[in-house]
Each structure stands twice: as structure tokens, then as C-alpha cells.
C-alpha positions as CSV (number, residue, x, y, z in Angstrom):
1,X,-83.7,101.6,-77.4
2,X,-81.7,100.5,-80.5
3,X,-81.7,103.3,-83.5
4,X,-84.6,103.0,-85.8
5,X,-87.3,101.3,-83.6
6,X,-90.4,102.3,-83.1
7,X,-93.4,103.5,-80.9
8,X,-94.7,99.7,-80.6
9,X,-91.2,98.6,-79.8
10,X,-90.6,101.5,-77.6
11,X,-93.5,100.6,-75.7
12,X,-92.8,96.9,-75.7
13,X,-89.5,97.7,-74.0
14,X,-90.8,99.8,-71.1
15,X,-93.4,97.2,-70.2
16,X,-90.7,94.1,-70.2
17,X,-88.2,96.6,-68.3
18,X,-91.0,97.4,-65.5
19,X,-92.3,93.5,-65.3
20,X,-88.9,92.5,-64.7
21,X,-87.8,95.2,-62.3
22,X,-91.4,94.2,-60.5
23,X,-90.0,90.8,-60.2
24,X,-87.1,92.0,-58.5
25,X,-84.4,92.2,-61.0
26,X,-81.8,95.2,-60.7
27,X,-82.4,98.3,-63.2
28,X,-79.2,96.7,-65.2
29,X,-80.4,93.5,-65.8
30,X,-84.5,94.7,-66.6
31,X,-82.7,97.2,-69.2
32,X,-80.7,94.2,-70.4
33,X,-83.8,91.6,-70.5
34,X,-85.5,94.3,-72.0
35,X,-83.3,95.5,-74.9
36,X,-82.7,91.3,-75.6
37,X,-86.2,90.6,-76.2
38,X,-87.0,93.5,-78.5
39,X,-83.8,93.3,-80.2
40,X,-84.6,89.3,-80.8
41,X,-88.9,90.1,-81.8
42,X,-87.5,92.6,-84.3
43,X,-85.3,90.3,-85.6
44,X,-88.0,88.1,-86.1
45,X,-90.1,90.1,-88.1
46,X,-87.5,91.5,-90.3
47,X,-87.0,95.1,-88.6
48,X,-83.7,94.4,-87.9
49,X,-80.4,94.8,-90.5
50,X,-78.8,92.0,-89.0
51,X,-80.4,89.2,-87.1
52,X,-78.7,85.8,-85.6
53,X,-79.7,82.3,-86.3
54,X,-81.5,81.5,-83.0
55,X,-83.3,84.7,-83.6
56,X,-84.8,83.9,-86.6
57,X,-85.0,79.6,-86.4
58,X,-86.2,79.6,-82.7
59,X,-89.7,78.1,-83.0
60,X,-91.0,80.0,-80.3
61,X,-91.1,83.5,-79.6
62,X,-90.1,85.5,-76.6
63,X,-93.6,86.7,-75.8
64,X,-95.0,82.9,-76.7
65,X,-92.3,81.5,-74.5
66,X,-93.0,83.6,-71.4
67,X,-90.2,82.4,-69.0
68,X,-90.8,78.8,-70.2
69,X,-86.7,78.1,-70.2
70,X,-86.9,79.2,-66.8
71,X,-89.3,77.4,-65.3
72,X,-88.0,74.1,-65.7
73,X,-85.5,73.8,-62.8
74,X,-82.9,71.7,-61.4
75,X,-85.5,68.9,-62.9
76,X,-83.9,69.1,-66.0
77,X,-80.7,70.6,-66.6
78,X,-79.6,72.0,-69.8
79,X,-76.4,70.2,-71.5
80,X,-74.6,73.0,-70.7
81,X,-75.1,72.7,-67.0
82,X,-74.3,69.0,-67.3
83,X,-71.4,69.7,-69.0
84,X,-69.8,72.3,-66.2
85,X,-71.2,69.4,-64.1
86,X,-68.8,66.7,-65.9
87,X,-65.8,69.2,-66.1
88,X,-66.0,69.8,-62.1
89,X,-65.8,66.2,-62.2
90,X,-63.1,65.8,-64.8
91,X,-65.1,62.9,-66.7
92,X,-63.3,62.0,-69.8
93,X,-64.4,62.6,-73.4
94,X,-67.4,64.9,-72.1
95,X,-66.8,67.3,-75.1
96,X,-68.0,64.8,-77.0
97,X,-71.3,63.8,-75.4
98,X,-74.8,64.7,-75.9
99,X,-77.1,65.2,-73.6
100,X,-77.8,61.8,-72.3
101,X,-74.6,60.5,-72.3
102,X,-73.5,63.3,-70.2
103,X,-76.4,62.5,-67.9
104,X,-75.8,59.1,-67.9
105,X,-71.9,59.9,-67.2
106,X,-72.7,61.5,-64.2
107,X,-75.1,58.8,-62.9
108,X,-78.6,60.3,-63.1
């Protein structure tokens, strides 16, 4: 656990760690989707020194969220997965696009 967290967090952190290695995930990556989601609530609520913009801004929180990124699927990629899409590709000016151009680009 990060230096100055507490019991709740503490707490918090073993039961993400042991839901995640339940799922299957390796020790390393249940510590690591662990230490993430605490790190980013106590960001949120001001516990932290430092805290990033998408810790703070994101509308949703980790707990709220519950694996929502996750469960939307090949349905609907993320730009980001278009985008390795469009470089694999070599489409032109796909720096440049948003979303739906890159979706569009690529013919879906």
C-alpha cells in the first residue's frame, strides 16, 4: 500500500487484490489493479498529494464503474484500437482523425 493510507484503504486494496486474483488474474497484475484503483479513489477524495487529471475529472468512479470499460467488446472499439487498426493498415492522415473518421476509414 502507498505511504500514508489508511485502514479503509488498506482494506479496500485487499478485497480488489482477492476479487481479481478470483477472477484469474496473476498475483502481479491483482497487486497492480489493486494499488491503481486505490491510488485513483484517493485521489478523488483528496487523500492524495498529487492526483492526475483523469483521476479527478473522470465522471465515474472505479467502484461506480465496476468493469464497465471492459465489458463493451470488440462491439465497440476504443479510438485507440482503431487507431493501431489504421496504422497496421497504413491509412493516411489517421493522426488526425476522431473516432468516426477512423471508423469510417477503415470501412465499418
Amino acid at each position: 500500500m502507498p505511504a500514508g493510507s489508511n485502514k479503509k484503504r488498506e482494506r479496500q486494496y485487499e478485497h480488489i487484490k482477492e476479487s481479481a486474483e478470483q477472477r484469474g488474474e496473476s498475483t502481479r497484475r491483482a497487486k497492480e489493479i489493486a494499488a491503481r484503483t486505490v491510488n485513483k479513489e484517493r485521489a478523488r477524495s483528496g487523500e492524495s498529494k498529487t492526483a492526475g487529471k483523469v483521476s479527478t475529472r473522470d465522471r465515474m468512479s472505479a467502484s461506480e464503474r465496476g468493469g464497465h470499460r471492459s465489458h463493451t467488446g470488440a462491439e465497440d472499439p476504443t479510438r485507440d484500437q482503431l487507431y493501431a487498426e489504421a496504422k497496421k493498415r497504413n491509412i493516411d492522415g489517421r493522426s488526425a482523425m476522431n473516432k468516426q473518421e477512423l471508423k469510417k476509414a477503415l470501412g465499418r
